[in-house]
N, C-alpha and C positions, 0 to 999 in steps of 0.2 A: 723154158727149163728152169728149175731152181736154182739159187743162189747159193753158196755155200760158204761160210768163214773157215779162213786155212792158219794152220800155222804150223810150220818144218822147217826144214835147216837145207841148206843147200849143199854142194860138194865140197866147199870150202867150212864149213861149219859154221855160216855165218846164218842165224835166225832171221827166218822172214815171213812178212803174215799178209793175208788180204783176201780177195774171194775173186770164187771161180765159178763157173755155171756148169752146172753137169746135170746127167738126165736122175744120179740117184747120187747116195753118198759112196757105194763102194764106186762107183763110176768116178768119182771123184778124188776119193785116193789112188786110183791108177792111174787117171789122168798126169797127177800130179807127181807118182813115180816115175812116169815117162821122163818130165821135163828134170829128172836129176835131182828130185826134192825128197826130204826123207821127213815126211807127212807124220807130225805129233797129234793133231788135231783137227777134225772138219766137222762146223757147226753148221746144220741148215737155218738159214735167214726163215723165220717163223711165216711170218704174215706178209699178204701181200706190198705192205705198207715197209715193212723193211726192205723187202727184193726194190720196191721202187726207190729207198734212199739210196742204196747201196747198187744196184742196176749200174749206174757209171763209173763204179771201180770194181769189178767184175769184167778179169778180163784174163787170158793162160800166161803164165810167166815162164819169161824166159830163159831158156837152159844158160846156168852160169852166172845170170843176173839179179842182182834185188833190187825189188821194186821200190823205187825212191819214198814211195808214199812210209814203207815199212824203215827205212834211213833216216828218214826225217822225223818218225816220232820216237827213233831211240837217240837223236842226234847227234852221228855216226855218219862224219861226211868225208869220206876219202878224195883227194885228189884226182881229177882225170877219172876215168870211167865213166858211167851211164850219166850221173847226176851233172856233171863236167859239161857234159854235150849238152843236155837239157838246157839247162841256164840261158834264156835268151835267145835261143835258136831258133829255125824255123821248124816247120814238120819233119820230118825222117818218113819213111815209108812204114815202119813199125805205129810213127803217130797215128797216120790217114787209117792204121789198119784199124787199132784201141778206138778211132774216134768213129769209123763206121761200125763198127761187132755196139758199140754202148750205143749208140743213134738210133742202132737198129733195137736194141733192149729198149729205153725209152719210149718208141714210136710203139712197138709193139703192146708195150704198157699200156699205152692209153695217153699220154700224154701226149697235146696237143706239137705239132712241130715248132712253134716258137718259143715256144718253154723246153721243148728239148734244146735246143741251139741254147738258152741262156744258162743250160745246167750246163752244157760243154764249153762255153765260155768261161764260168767259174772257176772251171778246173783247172784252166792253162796261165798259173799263177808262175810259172817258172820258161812257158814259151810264151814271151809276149807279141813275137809276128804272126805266131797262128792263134794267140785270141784276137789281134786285133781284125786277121783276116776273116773269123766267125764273129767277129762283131760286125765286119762291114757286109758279109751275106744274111748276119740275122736282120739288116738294117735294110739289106732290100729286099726280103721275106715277108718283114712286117708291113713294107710301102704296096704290097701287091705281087712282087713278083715272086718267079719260084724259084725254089732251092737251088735246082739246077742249072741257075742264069747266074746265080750268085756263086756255085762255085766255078761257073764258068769262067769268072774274073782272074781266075788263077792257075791258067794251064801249067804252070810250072808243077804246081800243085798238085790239082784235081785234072789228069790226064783228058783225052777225048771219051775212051773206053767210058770210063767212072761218070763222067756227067751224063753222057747218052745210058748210062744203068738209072740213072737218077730221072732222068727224064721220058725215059717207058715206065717206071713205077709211076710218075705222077700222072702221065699219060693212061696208064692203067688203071688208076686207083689203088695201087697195092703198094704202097711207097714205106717200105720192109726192110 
């Protein structure tokens, strides 16, 4: 699906921008009324080559929250809230979700799965326990083994469900 650049106000009237994937652009400003957003703008990411920079911040935002990335370039850092938990924490169940929906965009791309692992590593500038735990899965990804052994390491994490999904894709060939 495409990419789309957004930019609306949310219920508090605080402006927040970033992108979202939807099948068209009006799909995409309903989408984004749904979540509580009052949609000024949606630009579609042009070219393939754009949809793949941007693929890993592409993701639905959440009703009542702004998205850190949209905080951080107005620099605009409230006490407590979203950004508060971020900082140094581990995954949340909201993480594993942003980090499989973008894994899954990535992979889909065309980009190899170790180079997706190192673009998801990039990004976790503000959770250092879960870059380092995708750094020690991309480390034993790249020695041979597979994704699914690596996040095996992390039940606390990556449930049984989730790794046994991971490990019928790869099983399958269709690792989505």
């Amino acid at each position: 699906m495409p990419i789309f650049q957004y930019t609306a106000t949310d219920q508090t009237g605080a402006q927040t921008q970033g992108n979202f994937e939807a099948a068209n652009e009006q799909q995409a400003y309903q989408q984004l009324a749904q979540y509580g957003l009052n949609v000024s703008q949606v630009v579609p990411l042009d070219t393939p080559a754009d949809q793949l920079s941007q693929a890993a911040d592409a993701e639905a935002p959440t009703k009542g929250k702004k998205k850190t990335k949209a905080a951080k370039a107005k620099g605009k850092k409230k006490k407590g809230g979203l950004l508060a938990l971020e900082i140094g924490g581990g995954p949340n169940s909201e993480d594993i979700s942003v980090f499989t929906r973008q894994m899954s965009t990535l992979v889909q791309a065309g980009l190899p799965l170790l180079r997706s692992l190192e673009v998801m590593i990039k990004q976790q500038e503000k959770k250092p326990k879960f870059k380092s735990m995708l750094e020690a899965i991309s480390e034993k990804v790249s020695s041979g083994g597979n994704l699914s052994d690596g996040l095996a390491m992390y039940p606390k994490v990556f449930d049984n469900l989730y790794v046994n999904m991971v490990r019928a894709g790869e099983a399958g060939g269709v690792l989505e």
